[in-house]
C-alpha positions as CSV (number, residue, x, y, z in Angstrom):
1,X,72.5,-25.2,-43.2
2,X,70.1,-25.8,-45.9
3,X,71.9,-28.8,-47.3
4,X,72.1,-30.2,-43.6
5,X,68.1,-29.8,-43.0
6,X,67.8,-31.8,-46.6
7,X,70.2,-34.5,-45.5
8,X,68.5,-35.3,-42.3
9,X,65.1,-35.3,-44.0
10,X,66.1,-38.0,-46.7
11,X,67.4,-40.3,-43.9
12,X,64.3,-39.8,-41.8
13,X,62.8,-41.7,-45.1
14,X,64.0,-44.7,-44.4
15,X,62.6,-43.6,-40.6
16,X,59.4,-43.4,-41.4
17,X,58.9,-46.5,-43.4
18,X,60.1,-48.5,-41.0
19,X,57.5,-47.1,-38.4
20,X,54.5,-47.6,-41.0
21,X,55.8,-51.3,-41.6
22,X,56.0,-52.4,-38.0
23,X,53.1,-50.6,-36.5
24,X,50.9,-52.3,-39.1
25,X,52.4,-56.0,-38.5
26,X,52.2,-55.5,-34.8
27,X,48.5,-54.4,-35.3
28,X,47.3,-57.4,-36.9
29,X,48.8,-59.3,-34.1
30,X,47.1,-57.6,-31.2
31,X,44.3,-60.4,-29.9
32,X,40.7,-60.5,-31.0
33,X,38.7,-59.6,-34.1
34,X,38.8,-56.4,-35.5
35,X,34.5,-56.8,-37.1
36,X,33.9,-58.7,-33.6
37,X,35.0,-55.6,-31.9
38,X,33.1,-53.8,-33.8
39,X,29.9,-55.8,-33.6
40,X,30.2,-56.5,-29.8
41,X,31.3,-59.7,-28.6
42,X,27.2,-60.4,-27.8
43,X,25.9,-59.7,-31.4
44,X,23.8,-61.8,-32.8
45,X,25.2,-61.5,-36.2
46,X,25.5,-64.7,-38.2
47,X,29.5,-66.2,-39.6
48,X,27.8,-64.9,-43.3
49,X,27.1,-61.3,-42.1
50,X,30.8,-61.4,-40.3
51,X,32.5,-62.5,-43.6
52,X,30.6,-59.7,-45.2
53,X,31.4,-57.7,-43.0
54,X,35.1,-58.5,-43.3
55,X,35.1,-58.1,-47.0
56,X,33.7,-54.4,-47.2
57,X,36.6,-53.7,-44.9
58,X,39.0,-55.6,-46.8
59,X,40.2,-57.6,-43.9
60,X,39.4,-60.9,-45.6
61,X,42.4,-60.1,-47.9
62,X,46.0,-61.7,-47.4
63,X,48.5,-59.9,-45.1
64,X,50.5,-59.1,-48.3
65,X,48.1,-57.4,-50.2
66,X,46.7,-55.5,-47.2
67,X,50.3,-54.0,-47.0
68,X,50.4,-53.2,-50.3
69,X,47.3,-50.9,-50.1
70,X,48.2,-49.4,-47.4
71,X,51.7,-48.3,-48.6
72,X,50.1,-47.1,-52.0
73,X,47.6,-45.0,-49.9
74,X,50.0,-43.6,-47.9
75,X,52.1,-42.9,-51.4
76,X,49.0,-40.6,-52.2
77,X,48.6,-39.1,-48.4
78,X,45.9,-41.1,-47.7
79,X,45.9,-42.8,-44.0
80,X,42.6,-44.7,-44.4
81,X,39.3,-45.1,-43.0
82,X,38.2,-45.7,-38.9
83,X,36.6,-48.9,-39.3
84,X,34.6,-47.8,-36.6
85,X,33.4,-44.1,-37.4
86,X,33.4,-44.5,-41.3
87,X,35.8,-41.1,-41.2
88,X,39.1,-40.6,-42.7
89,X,42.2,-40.8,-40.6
90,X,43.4,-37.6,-41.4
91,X,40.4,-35.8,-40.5
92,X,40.6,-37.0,-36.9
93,X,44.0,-36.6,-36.9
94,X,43.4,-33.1,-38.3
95,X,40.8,-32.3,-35.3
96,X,42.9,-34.0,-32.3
97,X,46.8,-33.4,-33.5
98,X,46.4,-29.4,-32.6
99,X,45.6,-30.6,-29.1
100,X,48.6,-32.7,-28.1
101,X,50.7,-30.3,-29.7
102,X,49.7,-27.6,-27.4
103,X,49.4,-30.1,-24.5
104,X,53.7,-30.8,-25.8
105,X,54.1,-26.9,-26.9
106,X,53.3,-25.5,-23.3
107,X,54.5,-28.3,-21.0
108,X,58.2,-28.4,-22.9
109,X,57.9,-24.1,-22.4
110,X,56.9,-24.9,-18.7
111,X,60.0,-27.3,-18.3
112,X,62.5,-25.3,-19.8
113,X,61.5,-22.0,-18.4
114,X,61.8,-23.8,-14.9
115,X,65.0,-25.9,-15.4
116,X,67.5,-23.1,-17.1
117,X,67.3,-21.0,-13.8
118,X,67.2,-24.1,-11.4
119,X,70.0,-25.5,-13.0
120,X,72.3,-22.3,-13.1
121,X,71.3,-21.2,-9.1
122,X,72.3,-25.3,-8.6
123,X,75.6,-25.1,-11.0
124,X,76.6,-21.8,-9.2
125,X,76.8,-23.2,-5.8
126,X,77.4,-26.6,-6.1
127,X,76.9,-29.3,-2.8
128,X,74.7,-26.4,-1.4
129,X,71.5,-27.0,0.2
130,X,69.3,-25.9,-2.9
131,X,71.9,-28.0,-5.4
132,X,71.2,-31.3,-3.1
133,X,67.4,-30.4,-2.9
134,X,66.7,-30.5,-6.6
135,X,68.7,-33.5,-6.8
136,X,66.9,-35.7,-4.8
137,X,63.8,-34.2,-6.3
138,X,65.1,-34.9,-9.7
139,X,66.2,-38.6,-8.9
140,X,62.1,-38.8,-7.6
141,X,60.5,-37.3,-10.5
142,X,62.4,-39.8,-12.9
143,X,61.7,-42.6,-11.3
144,X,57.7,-42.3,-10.9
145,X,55.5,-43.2,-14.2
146,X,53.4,-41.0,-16.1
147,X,50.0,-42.0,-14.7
148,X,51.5,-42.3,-10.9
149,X,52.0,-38.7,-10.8
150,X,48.7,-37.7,-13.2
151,X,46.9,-39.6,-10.8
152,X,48.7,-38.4,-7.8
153,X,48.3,-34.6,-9.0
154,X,44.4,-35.1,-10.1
155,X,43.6,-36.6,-6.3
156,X,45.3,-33.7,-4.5
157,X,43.7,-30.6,-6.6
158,X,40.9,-32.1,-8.4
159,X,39.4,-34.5,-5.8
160,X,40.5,-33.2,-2.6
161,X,41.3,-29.3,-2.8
162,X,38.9,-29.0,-5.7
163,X,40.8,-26.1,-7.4
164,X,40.7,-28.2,-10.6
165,X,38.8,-29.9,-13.0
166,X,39.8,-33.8,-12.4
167,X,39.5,-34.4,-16.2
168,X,38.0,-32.7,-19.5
169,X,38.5,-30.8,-22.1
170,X,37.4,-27.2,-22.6
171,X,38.6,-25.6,-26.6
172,X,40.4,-21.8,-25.8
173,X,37.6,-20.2,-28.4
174,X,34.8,-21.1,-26.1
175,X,36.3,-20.3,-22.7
176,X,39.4,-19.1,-22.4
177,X,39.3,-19.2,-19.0
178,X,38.1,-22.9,-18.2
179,X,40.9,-23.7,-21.3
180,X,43.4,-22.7,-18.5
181,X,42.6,-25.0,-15.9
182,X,41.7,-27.8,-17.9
183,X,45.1,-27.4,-19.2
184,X,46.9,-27.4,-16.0
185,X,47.3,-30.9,-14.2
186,X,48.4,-32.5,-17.7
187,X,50.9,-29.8,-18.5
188,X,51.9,-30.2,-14.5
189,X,52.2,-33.7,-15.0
190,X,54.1,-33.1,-18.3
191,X,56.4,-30.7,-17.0
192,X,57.3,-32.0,-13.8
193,X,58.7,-35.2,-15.5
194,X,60.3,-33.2,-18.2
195,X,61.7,-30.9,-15.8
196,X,63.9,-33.4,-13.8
197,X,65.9,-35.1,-16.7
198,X,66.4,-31.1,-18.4
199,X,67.6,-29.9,-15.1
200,X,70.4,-33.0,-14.5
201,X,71.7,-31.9,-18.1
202,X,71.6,-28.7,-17.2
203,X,73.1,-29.0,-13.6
204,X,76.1,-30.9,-14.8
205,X,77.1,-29.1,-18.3
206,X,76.7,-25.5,-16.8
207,X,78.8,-26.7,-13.5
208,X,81.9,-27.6,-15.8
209,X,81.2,-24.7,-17.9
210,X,81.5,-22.4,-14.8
211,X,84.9,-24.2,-14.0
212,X,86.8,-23.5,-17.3
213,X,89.2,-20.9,-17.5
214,X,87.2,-18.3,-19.6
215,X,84.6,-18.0,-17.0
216,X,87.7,-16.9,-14.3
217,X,88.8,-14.3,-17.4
218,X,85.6,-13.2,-17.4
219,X,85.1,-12.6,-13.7
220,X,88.7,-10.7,-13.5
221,X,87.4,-8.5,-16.3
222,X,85.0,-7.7,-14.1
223,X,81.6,-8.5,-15.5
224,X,78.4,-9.4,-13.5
225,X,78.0,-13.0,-12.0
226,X,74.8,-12.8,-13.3
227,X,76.4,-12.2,-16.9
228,X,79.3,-14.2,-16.5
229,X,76.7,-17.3,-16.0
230,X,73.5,-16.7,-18.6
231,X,75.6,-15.0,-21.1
232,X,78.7,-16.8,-21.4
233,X,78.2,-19.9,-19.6
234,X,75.2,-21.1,-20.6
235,X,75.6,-20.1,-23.9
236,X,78.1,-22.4,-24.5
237,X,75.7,-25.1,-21.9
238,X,73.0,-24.6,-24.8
239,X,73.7,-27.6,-27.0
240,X,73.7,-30.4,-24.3
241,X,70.3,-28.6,-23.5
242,X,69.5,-28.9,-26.9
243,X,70.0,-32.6,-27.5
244,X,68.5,-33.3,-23.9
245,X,65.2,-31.5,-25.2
246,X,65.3,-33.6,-28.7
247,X,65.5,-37.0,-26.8
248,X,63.2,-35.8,-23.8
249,X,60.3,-34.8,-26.2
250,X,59.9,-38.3,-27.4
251,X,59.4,-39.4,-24.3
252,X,57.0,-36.2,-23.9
253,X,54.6,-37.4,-26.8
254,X,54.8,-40.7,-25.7
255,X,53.7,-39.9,-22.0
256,X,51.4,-37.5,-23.5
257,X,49.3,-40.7,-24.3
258,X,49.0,-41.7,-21.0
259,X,47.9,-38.0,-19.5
260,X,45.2,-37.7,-22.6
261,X,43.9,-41.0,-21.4
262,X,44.1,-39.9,-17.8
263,X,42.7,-36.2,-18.0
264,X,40.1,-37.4,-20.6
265,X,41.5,-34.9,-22.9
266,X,40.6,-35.8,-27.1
267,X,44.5,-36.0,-28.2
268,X,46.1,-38.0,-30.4
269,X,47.4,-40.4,-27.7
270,X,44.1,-41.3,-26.9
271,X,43.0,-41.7,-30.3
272,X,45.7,-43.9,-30.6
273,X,44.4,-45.9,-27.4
274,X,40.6,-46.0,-28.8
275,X,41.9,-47.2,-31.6
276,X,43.9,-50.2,-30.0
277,X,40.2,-50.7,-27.7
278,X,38.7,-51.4,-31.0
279,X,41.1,-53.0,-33.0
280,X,40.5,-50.3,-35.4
281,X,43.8,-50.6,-37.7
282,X,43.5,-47.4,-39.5
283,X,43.1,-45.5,-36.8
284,X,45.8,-47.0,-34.8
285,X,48.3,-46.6,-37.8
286,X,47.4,-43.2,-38.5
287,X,47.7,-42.1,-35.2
288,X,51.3,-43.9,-34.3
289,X,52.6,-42.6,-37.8
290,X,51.6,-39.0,-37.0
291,X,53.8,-39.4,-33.3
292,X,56.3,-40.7,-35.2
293,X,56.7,-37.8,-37.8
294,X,56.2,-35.1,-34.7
295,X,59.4,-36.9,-33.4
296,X,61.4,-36.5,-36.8
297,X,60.7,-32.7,-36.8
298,X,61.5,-32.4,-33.5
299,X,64.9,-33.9,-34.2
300,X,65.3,-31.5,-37.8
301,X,64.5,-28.4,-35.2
302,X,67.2,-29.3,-33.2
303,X,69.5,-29.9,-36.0
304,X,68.6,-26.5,-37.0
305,X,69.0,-25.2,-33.8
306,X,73.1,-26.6,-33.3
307,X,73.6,-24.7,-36.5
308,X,72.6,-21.1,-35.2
309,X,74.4,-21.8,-31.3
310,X,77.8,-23.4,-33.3
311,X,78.3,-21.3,-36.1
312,X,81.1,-24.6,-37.2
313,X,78.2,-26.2,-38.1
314,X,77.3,-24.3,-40.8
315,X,80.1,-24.7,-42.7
316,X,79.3,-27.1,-46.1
């Protein structure tokens, strides 16, 4: 198992390179002027103070040599410098990843607590009324966008029933309780989308599992419908479930930047959006690098994960 964790690691190398290299080509060819952007397009700076500007930041530099640097920074764990704020990468990064990845942690918990039991009651009874319900619900949920349904939640509870706060950000140590719902129309948002693709997997992998001959050895032995299906069915349901949570959390952080953005809330995704704003490279690198390598762990967790449900796996 060890061995396998190491394996995947060293090929997520290569991974990671790749990201660095194209984020920071496709950042120097988003339009505009990063100093200009950082002056205001109504400064009254002159073409001298620009250029100066420029070379303090080392923009004036060819495109080579600005790669360069930046590879040999990130060689010694450096991300850079915000162009705009004077601070280093990781800081902010530092400050705004533990954010997102509780705004991921609890709407991935949310999803899966709420699609394993959907999609067993729906797998059970199969063409019922409840199995044809969730469908159609599921076939809605994955065709709306990420902001459609922020915005669509935040109208209904925020602006019109007013149990909720319509955006913000309130940190658990200073109120626990305002933490809480600030926390609940992103992770709705989050989980609602998340919750329709898990529950498809689900749906279908535990209604063939259910069919198999084990599952009608099972039931002559005598055990408990509600053992024959959580214990041996979905056991053996797990590692669809699995990969559909691997793939569906990259979409997750990815969406994630469009709900911080909505809900005002100071992730990482909308870091990485202030950052494109202001054509501030570092910042956007930094920021896309740090999605990229949440992605690549998530993928080694569920690498890990196969190994303890399919004891096979382990084998050298």
């Amino acid at each position: 198992m060890l061995g396998l964790a190491l394996r995947r690691l060293l090929l997520s190398v290569p991974t990671l390179v790749g990201i660095a290299l194209l984020v920071f080509l496709l950042s120097r060819l988003l339009p505009g002027d990063a100093v200009t952007s950082l002056v205001g397009p109504d400064s009254s700076a002159s073409p001298e103070r620009l250029a100066e500007l420029r070379r303090l930041l080392g923009l004036d530099q060819p495109l080579g040599v600005q790669l360069w640097r930046y590879f040999a920074g990130l060689l010694h764990g450096e991300l850079g410098t915000s162009l705009r704020t004077g601070r280093k990468v990781a800081t902010d990064l530092g400050l705004r990843g533990p954010v997102t990845l509780e705004l991921a942690g609890v709407s991935v918990a949310v999803a899966v607590a709420l699609a394993v039991p959907l999609a067993v009651a729906a797998a059970a009874r199969p063409g019922g009324w409840l199995d044809r319900a969730l469908g159609a619900l599921s076939s809605l949920f994955m065709a709306l966008p990420h902001f459609f349904v922020a915005l669509l939640l935040g109208l209904l509870f925020a602006l019109r029933l007013g149990w909720l706060p319509p955006a913000g950000w309130v940190p658990l140590h200073e109120s626990p309780g305002q933490h809480l719902r600030h926390l609940c129309l992103p992770v709705t948002t989050l989980s609602l989308l998340l919750l329709a693709p898990l529950w498809r997997v689900g749906r279908a992998t535990l209604a063939a599992e259910l069919r198999r001959d084990y599952i009608r050895t099972a039931r002559a032995k005598g055990l408990r419908e509600s053992a024959v299906r959580y214990r041996h069915a979905l056991r053996n349901a797990a590692l669809p479930l699995c990969t559909a949570i691997g793939l569906q959390l990259g979409n997750l952080l990815g969406g994630a930047v469009i709900v911080e953005q909505v809900f005002g809330i100071p992730g990482v995704g909308r870091l990485a959006i202030e950052g494109i704003n202001l054509r501030d490279y570092p910042v956007v690198q930094g920021a896309t690098l740090a999605i990229g390598v949440a992605v690549i762990l998530v993928n080694l967790v569920v690498d890990a994960l196969y190994a303890l449900l399919d004891p096979r796996l382990r084998a050298p």
